[in-house]
C-alpha positions as CSV (number, residue, x, y, z in Angstrom):
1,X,-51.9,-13.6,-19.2
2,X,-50.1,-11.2,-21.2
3,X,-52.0,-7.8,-22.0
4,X,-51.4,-6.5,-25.5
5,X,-50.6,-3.1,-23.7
6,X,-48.0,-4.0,-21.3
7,X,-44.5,-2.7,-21.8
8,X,-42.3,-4.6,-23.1
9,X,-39.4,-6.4,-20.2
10,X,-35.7,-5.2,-20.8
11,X,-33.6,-6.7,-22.9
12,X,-31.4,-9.2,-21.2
13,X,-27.9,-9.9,-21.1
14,X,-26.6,-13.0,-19.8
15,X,-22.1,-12.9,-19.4
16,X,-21.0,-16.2,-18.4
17,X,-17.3,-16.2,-17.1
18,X,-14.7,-18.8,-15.3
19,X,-13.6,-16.9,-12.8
20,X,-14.9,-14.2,-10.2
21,X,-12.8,-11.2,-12.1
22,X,-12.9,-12.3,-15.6
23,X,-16.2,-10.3,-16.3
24,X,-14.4,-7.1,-15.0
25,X,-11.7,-6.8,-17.1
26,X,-12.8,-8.1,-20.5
27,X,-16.7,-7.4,-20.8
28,X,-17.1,-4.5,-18.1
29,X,-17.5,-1.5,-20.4
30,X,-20.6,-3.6,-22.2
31,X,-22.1,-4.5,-18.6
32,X,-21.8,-0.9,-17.4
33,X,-23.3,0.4,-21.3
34,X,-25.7,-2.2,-21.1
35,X,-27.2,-1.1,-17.6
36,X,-26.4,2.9,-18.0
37,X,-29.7,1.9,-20.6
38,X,-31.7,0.1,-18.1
39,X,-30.9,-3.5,-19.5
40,X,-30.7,-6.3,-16.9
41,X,-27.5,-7.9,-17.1
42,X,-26.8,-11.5,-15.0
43,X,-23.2,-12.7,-14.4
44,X,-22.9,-16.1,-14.1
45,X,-19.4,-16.5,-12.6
46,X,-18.6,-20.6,-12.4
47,X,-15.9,-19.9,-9.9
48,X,-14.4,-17.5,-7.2
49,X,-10.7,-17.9,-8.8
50,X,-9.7,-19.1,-5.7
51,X,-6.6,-21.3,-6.9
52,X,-5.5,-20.1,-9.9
53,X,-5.9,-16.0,-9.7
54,X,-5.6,-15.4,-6.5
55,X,-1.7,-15.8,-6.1
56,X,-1.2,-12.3,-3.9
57,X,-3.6,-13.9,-1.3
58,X,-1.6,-17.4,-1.5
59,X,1.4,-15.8,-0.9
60,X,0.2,-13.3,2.4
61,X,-0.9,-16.8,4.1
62,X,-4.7,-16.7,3.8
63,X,-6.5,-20.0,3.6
64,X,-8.9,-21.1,0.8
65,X,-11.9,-19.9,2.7
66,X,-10.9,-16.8,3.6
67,X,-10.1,-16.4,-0.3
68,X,-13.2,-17.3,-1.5
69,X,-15.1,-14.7,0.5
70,X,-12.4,-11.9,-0.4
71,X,-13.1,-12.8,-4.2
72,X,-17.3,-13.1,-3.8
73,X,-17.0,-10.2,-2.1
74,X,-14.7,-8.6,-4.9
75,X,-16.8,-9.6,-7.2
76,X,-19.8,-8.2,-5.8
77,X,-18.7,-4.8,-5.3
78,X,-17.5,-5.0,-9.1
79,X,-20.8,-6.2,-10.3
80,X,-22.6,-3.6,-8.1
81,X,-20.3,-0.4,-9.4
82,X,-20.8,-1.4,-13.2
83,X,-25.3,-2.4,-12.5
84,X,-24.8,-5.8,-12.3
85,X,-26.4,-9.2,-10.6
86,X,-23.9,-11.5,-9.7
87,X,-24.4,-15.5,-9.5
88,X,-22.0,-17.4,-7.9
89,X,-21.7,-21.1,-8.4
90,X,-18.6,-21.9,-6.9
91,X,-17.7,-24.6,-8.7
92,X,-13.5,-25.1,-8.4
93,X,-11.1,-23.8,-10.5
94,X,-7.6,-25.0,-11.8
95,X,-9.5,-26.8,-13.1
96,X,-12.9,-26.1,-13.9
97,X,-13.9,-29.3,-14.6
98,X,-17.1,-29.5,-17.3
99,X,-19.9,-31.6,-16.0
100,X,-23.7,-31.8,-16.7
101,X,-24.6,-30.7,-13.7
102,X,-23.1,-27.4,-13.9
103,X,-24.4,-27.3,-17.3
104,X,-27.7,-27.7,-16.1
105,X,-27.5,-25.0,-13.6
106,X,-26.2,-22.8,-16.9
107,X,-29.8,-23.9,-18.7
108,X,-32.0,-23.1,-15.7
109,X,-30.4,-19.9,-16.0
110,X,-30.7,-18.7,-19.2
111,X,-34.1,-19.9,-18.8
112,X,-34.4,-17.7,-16.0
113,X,-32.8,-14.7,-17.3
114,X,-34.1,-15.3,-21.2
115,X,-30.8,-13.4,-22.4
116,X,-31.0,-10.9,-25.9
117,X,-27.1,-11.1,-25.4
118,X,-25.1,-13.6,-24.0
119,X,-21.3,-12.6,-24.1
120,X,-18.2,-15.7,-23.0
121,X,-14.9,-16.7,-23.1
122,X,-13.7,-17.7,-26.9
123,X,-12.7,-21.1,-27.7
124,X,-9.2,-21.3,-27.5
125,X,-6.9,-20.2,-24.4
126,X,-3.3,-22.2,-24.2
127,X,-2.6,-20.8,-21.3
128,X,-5.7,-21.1,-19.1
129,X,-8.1,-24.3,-19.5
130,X,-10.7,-23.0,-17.5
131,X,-12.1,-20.1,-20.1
132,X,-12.3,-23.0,-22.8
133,X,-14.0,-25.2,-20.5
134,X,-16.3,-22.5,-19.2
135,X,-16.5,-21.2,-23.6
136,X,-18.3,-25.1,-24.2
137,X,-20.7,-25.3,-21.3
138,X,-21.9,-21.6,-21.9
139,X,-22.4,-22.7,-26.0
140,X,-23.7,-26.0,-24.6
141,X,-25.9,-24.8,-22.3
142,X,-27.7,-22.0,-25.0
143,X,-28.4,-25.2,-27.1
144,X,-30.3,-26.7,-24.4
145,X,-31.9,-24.1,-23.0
146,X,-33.5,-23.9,-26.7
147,X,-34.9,-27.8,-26.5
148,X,-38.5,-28.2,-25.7
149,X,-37.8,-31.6,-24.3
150,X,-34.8,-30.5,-22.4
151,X,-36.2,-31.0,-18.4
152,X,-36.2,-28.2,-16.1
153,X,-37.9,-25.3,-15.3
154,X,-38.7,-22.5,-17.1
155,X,-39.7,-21.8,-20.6
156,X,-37.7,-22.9,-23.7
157,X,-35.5,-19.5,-24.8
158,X,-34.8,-18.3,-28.1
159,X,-31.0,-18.6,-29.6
160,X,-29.3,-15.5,-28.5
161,X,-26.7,-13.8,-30.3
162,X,-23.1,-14.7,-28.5
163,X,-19.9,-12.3,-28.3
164,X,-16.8,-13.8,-27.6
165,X,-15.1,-11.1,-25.4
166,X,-10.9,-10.5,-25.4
167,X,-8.3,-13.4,-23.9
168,X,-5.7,-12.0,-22.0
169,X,-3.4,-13.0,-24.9
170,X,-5.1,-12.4,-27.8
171,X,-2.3,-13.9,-30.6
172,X,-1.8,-16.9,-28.8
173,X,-5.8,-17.5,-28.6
174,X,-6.6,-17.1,-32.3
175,X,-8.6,-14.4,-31.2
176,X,-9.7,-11.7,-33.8
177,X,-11.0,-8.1,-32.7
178,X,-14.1,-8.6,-35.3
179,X,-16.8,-6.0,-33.1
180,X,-15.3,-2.7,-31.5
181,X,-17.6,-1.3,-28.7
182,X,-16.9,2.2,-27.5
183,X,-17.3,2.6,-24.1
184,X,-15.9,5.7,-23.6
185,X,-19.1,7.2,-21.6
186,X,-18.3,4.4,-19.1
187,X,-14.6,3.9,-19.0
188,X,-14.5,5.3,-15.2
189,X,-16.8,3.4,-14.1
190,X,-15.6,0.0,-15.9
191,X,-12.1,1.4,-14.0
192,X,-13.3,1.7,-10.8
193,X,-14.8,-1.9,-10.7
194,X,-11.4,-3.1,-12.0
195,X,-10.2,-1.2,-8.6
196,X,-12.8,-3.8,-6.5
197,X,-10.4,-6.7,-7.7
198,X,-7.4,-6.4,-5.5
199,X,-6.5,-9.6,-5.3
200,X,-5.7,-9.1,-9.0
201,X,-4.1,-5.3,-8.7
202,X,-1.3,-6.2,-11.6
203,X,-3.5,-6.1,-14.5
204,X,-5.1,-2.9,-13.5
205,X,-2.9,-1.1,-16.0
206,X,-2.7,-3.8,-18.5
207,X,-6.5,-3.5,-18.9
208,X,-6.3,0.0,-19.1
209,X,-3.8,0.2,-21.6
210,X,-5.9,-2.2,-23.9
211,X,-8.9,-0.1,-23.8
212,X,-6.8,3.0,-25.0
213,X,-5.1,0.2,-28.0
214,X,-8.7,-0.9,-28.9
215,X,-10.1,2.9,-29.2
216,X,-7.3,3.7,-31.4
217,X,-8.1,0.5,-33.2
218,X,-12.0,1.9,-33.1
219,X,-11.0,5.4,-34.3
220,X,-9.5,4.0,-37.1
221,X,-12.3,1.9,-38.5
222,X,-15.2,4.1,-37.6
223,X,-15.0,6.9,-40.6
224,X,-14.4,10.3,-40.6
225,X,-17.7,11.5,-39.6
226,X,-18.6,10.1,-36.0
227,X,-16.4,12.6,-34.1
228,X,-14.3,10.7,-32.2
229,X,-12.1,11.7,-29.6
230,X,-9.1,11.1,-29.3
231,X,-9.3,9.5,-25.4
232,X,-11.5,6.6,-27.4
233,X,-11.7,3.7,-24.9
234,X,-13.1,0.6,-26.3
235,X,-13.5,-3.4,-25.7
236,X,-13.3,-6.0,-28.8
237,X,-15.5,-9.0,-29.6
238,X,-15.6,-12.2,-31.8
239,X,-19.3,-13.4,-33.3
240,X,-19.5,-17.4,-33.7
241,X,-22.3,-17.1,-35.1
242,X,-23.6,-15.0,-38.7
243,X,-24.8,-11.6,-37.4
244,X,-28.9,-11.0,-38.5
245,X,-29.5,-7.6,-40.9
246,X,-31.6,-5.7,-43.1
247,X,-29.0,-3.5,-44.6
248,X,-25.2,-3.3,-44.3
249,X,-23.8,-1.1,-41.8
């Protein structure tokens, strides 16, 4: 029973991803902003990147099990710097191939979780099939986890707003920067859990970089009266879905 007095649970947010790093480098200033404010936030990661983003590894010799546990444990430290839970489901990459049982696993855990916030890869990404693939069952999966006849555990879960977060080449992914989020108050800490993913040190400075272009891009739409400074760091976001208001802001 629930007791009309009892405070209310923390808002939620649920960031499913293809690959073991991809929630570091695209969505880690909103996991780190979301848990500076006591939020729970659950990454759902549908594989270790084992074959396709792991290449340094590959090439020093290491075997796939040894490169599994490097990237979990990658991962982990990455999830634990920014205030995140990790899930790992280990399901193969290049490719991640879509099936219902991994889309199953998806319901039970936004069923679990009950997300406010569910952030994903966007739809299109020439140059990477497993963030598409991961995109549908993520979309698919927040249908389902909506159906009162849909089996499993757990109660049915409202419809969550979704934020498609950056590709790593935005033109070529029809990707528009429609939501700015400044995470300046957390940008060392969303850099030091890009520092957890060696495996991956070449895109330390990329991602960096992007964060300064997108907080000049957030300067420049945010007015003159916000105070701004000029070291803005910020992440960008696509909405599939109409964004809920009672007044225009």
């Amino acid at each position: 029973m629930t007791h009309a007095n009892a405070p209310a649970p923390p808002r939620s947010t649920l960031v499913v991803t293809a690959h073991a790093g991809d929630f570091v480098w695209r969505a880690g200033g909103a996991v780190a902003l979301a848990a500076s404010r006591g939020e729970q936030v659950t990454v759902a990661c549908l594989t270790f990147g084992e074959r396709g983003e792991s290449a340094k590894a590959w090439r020093a010799g290491k075997g796939l099990a040894e490169i599994k546990a490097m990237r979990r444990e990658e991962a982990e430290r990455a999830a634990a710097v920014l205030g995140a839970g990790v899930r790992f489901f280990d399901a193969g990459d290049y490719p991640l191939t879509e099936s219902a049982e991994l889309t199953d696993r998806l319901v039970a855990l936004y069923r679990e979780t009950r997300p406010d916030v569910v952030l994903t890869h966007p739809a299109q990404d020439p140059y990477n099939g497993d963030h598409p693939a991961a995109h549908r069952m993520a979309l698919q999966a927040r249908i389902l986890a909506q159906a009162v006849g849909y089996p499993g555990d757990g109660d049915v879960t409202g419809a969550p707003p979704v934020f498609f977060f950056e590709p790593h080449q935005p033109e070529m992914s029809g990707f528009r920067p429609e939501v700015l989020l400044d995470i300046t108050e957390v940008w060392d800490t969303k850099r030091k859990a890009m520092e957890c993913l060696g495996a991956q040190e070449h895109l330390w400075a990329y991602y960096t970089d992007l964060a300064v272009r997108r907080g000049v891009q957030l300067r420049r739409n945010a007015g003159p009266n916000l105070g701004l400074a000029h070291d803005t760091r910020a992440e960008a976001f696509m909405r599939p879905f109409p964004q809920i208001a009672r007044e225009l802001a």
